[in-house]
Structure formats: C-alpha cells, structure tokens
C-alpha positions as a printed NumPy array, in Angstrom:
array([[ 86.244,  47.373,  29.167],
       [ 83.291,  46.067,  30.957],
       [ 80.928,  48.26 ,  32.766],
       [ 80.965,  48.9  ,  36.27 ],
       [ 77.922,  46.822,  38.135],
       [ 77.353,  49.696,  40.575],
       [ 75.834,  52.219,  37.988],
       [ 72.265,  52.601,  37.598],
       [ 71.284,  51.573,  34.203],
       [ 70.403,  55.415,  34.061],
       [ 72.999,  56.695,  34.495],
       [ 75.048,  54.575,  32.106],
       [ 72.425,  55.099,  29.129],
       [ 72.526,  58.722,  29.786],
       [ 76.017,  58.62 ,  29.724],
       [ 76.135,  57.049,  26.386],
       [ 73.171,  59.942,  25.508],
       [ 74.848,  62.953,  26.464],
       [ 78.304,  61.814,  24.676],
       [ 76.483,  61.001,  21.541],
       [ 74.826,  64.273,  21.372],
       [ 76.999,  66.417,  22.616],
       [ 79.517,  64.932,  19.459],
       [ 77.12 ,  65.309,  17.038],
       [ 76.208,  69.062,  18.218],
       [ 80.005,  69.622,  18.314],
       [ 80.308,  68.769,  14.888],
       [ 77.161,  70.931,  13.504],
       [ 78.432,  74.186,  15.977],
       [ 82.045,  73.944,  13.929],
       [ 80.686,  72.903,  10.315],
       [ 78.594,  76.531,  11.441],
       [ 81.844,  78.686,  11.48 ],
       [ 83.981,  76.653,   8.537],
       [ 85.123,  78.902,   6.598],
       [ 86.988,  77.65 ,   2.969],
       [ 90.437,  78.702,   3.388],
       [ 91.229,  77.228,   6.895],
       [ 91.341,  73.777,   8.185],
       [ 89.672,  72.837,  11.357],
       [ 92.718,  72.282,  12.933],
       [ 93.976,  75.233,  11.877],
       [ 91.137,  76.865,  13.544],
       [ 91.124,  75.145,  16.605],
       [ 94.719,  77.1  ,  17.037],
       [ 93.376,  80.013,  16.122],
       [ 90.992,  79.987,  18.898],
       [ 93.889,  78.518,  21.731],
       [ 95.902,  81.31 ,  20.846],
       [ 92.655,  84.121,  21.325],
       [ 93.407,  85.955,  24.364],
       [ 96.881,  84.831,  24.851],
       [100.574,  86.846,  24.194],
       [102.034,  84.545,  22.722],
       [102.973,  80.422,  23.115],
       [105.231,  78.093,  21.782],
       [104.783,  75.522,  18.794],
       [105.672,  73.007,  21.541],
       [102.849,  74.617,  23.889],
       [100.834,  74.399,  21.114],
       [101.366,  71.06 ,  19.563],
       [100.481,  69.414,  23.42 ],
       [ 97.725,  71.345,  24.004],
       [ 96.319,  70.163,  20.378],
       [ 97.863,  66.843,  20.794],
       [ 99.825,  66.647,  17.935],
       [103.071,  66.341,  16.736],
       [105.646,  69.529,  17.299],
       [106.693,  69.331,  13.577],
       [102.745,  69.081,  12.312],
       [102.574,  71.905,  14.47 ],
       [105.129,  73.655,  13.029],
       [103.727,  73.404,   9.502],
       [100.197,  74.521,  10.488],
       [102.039,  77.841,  12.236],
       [103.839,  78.366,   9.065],
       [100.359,  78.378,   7.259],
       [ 98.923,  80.693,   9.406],
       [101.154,  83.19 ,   9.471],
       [101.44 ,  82.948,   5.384],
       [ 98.021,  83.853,   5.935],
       [ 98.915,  86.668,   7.926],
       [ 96.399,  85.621,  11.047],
       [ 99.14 ,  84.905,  13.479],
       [102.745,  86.47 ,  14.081],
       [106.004,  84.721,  15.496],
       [108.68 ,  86.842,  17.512],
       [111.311,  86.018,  19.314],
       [110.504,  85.049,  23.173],
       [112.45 ,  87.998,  25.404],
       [113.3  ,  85.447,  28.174],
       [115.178,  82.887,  26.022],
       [115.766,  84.097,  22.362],
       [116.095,  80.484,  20.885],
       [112.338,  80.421,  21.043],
       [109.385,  81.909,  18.845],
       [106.007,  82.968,  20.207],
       [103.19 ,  82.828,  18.41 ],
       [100.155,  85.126,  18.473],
       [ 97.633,  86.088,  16.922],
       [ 97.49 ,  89.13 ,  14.579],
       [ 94.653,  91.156,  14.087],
       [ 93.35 ,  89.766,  11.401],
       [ 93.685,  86.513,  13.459],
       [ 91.454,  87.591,  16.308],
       [ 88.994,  89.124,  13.442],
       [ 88.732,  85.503,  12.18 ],
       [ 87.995,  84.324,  15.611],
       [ 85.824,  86.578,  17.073],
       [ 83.945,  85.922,  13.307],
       [ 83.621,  82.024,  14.512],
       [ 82.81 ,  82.562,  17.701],
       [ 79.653,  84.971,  16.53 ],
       [ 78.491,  82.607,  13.811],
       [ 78.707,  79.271,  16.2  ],
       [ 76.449,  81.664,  18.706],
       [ 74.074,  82.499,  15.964],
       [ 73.686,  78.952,  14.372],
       [ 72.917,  77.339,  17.897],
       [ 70.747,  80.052,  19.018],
       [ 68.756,  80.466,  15.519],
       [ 68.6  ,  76.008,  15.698],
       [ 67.289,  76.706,  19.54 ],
       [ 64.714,  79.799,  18.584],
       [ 63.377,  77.596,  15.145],
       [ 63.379,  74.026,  16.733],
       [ 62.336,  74.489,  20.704],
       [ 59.319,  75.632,  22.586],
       [ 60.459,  78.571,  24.877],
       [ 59.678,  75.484,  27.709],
       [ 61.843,  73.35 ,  25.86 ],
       [ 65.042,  76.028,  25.73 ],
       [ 64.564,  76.836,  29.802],
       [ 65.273,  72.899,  30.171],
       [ 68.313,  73.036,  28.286],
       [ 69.031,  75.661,  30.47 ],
       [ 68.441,  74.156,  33.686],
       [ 70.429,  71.068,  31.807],
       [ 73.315,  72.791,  31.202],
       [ 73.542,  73.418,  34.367],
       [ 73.204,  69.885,  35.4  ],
       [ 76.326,  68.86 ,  33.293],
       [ 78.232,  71.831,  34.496],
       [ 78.664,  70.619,  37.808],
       [ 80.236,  67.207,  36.327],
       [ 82.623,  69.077,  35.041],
       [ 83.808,  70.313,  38.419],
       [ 85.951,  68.437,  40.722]])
C-alpha cells in the first residue's frame, strides 16, 4: 500500500506516532490488570459482557472476532470459574445467554480500578502537572477523530 501524496508529511508521521504509542500503552494498561488465572481473551469477554443481560456465543465470538466454537470453549471456562452464567434466551429457547455473575462483574470492576490506578500513578510519577494538562487537551484532539 503506498501512501497517499496529499498528506502532509505531519500528519502521516504522527499517524505512525500515535498508533505506535497508543499499542504499546495498550499493552502496559492490560499487563496492569492481568491477573494469573484468566487469559486476556478471556478477559476481554469479561469486560463485553459488563453492563449487558445477557448475549450469545455467536454475539460474542463476532464482536471478539473469533471463531463461534473458540468462543464456546472460553464461555465454558468462565463459567467453570463461576464469573459468568448461561440461561436459556426467553424469546427462542434453542439459545443460551451469557452474563456475567457477580463474581464476574467483581473481577471487572477489579480491572477496570487497577488499569485507572497504573495509568494515573505512571501519569502522577512520570509528568509535570503541564505535561498531564497536554495529554488532556490531546485526548481531546484524538477524540474528535474518532467521530464521524
């Protein structure tokens, strides 16, 4: 793929900035909430299924991009582990929903707090007070290209 002659040679390098960092920081926020006994794909589910009543494995898998039947074997695991629940689905009882249990939405609301704590302890330790208002105003920035 060649790149487009049009773009400023500013905007393509920070292009190629902001995806490199924002992989790498992706990467460090999750190692931050690993926990031993769960996979990151495992928790990734965890997390689609927070705040929802329930989805199917086929939901799922798309959403996650995988396979139904990898799906299906990572559901099975979690609800060994007692953090999510199948029941039947009332409108068509051929299907399973699958939510979270409590324990489940313990174990996410647990990630969730230690990803906020690692980046905000790296942002308190590593940045000026100047320096964190400009990642601010950045965010804010990259927001909007996420808008259509």
């Amino acid at each position: 793929m060649s790149e487009n002659q049009s773009l400023s040679p500013s905007a393509v390098q920070a292009s190629r900035e902001v995806r490199t960092v924002i992989s790498r920081l992706r990467r460090r926020i999750l190692k931050a909430s690993e926990v031993e006994d769960i996979t990151l794909g495992q928790a990734s589910v965890l997390a689609r299924l927070s705040g929802k009543d329930g989805v199917t494995a086929s939901e799922l898998a798309a959403a996650e991009g995988v396979r139904h039947q990898s799906m299906t074997a990572t559901v099975a695991s979690l609800a060994s582990m007692g953090l999510l629940r199948r029941r039947p689905d009332p409108g068509d009882g051929r299907r399973l929903l699958i939510a979270l249990t409590a324990e489940g939405q313990r174990r996410v609301e647990e990630g969730r707090q230690a990803r906020t704590e690692w980046l905000a302890g790296q942002l308190q330790d590593k940045c000026t007070e100047e320096e964190r208002r400009a990642v601010i105003s950045t965010m804010a920035v990259l927001e909007r290209l996420t808008r259509d």
